[in-house]
C-alpha positions in Angstrom: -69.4 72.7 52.7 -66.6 72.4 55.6 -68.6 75.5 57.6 -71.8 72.9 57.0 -70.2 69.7 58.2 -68.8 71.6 61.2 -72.0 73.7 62.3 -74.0 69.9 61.9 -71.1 68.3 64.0 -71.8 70.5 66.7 -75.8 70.6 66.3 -75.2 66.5 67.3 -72.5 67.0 70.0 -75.3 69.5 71.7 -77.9 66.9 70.9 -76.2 64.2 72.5 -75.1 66.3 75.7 -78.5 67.6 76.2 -79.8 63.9 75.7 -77.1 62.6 78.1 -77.9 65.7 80.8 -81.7 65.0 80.6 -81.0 61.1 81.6 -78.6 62.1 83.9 -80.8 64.2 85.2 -84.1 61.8 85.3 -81.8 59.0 86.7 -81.1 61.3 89.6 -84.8 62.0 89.9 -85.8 58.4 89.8 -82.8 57.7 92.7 -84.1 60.4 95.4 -88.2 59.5 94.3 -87.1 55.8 95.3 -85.7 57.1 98.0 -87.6 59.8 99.6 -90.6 56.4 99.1 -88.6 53.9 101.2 -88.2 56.6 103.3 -91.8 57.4 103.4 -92.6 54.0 103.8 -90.1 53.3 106.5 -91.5 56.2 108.5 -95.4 55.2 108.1 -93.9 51.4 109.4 -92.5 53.1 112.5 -95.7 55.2 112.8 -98.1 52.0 112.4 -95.6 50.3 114.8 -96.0 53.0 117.6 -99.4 53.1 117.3 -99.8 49.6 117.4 -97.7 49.3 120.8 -99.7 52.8 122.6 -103.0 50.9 121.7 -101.3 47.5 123.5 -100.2 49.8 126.0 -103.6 51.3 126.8 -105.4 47.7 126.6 -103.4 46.4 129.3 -103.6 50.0 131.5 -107.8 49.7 130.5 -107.7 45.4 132.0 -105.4 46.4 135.2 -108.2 49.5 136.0 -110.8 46.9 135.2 -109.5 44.7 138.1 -108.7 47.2 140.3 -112.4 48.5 140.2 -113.3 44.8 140.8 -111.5 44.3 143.9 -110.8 48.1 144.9 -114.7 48.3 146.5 -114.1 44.3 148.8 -110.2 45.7 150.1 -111.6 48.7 151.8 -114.6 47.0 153.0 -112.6 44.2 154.3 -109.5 46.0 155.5 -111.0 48.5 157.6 -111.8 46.3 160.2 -108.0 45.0 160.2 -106.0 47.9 160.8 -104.7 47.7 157.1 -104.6 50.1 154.3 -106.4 48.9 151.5 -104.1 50.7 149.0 -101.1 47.8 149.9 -103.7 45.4 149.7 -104.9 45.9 146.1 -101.2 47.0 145.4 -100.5 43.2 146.5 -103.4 41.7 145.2 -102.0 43.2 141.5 -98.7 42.4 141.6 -99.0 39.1 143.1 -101.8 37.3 140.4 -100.7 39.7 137.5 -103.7 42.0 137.8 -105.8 38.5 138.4 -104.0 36.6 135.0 -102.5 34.2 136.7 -103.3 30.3 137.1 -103.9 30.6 140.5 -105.9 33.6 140.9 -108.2 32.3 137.6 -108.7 28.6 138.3 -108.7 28.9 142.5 -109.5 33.0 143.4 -106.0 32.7 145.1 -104.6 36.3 144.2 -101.8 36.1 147.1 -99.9 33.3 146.4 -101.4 31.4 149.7 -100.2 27.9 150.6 -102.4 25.4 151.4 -102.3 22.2 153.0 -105.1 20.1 153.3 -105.3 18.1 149.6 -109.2 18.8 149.2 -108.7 22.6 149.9 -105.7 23.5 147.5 -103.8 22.4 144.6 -100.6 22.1 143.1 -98.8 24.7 140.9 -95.1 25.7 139.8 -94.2 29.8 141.7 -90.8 31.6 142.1 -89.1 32.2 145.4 -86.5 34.7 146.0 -83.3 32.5 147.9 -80.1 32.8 148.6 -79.8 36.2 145.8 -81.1 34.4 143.0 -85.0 33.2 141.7 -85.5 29.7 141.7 -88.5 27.6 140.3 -90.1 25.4 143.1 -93.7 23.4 143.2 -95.9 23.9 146.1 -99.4 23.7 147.5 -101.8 26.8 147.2 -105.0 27.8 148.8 -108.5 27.4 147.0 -111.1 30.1 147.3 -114.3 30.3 146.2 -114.4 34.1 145.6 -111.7 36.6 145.3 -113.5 38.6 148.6 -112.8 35.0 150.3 -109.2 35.3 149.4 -108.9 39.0 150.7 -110.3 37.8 154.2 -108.1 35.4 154.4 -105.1 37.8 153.6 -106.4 40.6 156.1 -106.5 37.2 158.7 -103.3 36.3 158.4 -102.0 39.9 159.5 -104.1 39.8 162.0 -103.2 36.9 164.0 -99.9 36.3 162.5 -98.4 32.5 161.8 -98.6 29.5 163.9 -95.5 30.4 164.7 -95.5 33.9 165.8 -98.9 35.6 166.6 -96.9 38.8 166.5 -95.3 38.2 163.4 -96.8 41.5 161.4 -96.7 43.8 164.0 -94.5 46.5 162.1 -97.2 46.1 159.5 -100.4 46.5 161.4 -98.6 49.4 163.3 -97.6 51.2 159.8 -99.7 54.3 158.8 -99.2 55.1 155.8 -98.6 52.9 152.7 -95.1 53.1 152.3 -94.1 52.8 155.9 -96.6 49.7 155.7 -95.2 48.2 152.5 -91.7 48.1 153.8 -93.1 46.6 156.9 -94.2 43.7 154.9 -90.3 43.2 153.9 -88.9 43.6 157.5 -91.4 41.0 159.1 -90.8 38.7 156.4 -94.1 38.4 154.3 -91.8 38.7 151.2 -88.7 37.2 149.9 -88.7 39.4 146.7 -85.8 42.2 148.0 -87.7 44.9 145.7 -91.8 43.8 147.0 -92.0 47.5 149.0 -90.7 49.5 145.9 -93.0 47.3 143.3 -95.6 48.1 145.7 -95.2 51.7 146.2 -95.0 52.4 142.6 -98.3 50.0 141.7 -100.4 52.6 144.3 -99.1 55.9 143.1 -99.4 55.0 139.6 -103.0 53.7 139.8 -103.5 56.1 142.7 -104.4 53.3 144.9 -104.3 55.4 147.9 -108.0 57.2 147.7 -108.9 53.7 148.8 -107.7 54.5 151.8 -109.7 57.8 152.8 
């Protein structure tokens, strides 16, 4: 009877320790399923989230092309007869109305930042200016044009016969040629108070390629 009650001790001890080795053993299962899902999950959120910002990414490459093949054609057709190279003035045009987003380039076809004068041919708007080493918010008066072709002449002009002034004032520029040489030009006779305008520019044409405009 003892051998009996010892021999069904131990079938229940073994019993109980394979019971307590198989939940042991499916709580560890359950633990790295939860995890290896969170971790699944976390790495199809990153995925989602990078594909989400290279489609954003392309969009706004696809809108600045868009405008560059709107206005690419009018630079070189205006420019040539200005001693300019178009690439700088498309590089401009981009940088300076935000690929043709901004309020003034939308609303009034200004896509250089112009001022203006005369009350019935400009308006009104907030810009940026570049003084004494820091940006600072000022309101001034900015050309109205009735096409963005209107606004490039106007641009190619101003290089041409300089301000009121100084009829020479861009002579560096219209001497420069080759578009970096001209876009640092555009610093040294003062067309920009933005320290970093040549190297914005410069980058702008050889990442669009900007310069077959000029052949």
């Amino acid at each position: 009877m003892a051998r009996k009650r010892r021999s069904k001790k131990l079938s229940n001890t073994a019993i109980i320790m394979r019971t307590f080795i198989i939940l042991f053993l499916l709580i560890i299962a359950f633990v790295a399923f939860r995890y290896y899902r969170r971790q699944a999950i976390q790495s199809e959120q990153i995925r989602q989230e990078q594909l989400a910002r290279e489609e954003a990414r392309q969009k706004i490459i696809r809108q600045h092309k868009a405008f560059i093949r709107e206005i690419g054609p009018i630079a070189k057709e205006v420019d040539k007869s200005f001693d300019l190279l178009p690439s700088i003035t498309i590089a401009q045009a981009c940088l300076e109305s935000d690929y043709g987003k901004s309020d003034l380039s939308q609303k009034y076809n200004n896509l250089f930042g112009v001022k203006g004068n005369n009350p019935n041919t400009s308006a009104v708007l907030k810009t940026k200016e570049f003084e004494k080493g820091k940006w600072i918010e000022i309101k001034a008066r900015f050309q109205i044009y009735d096409s963005y072709e209107a606004s490039i002449r106007a641009h190619a002009r101003l290089f041409q016969k300089g301000t009121t002034w100084d009829a020479k004032q861009y002579r560096h520029v219209l001497a420069a040629k080759n578009y970096e040489a001209q876009a640092h030009a555009l610093v040294k006779d003062g067309y920009a108070t933005d320290p970093d305008y040549a190297d914005k520019l410069i980058k702008l044409i050889e990442e669009y390629n900007l310069d077959r405009f000029d052949k």
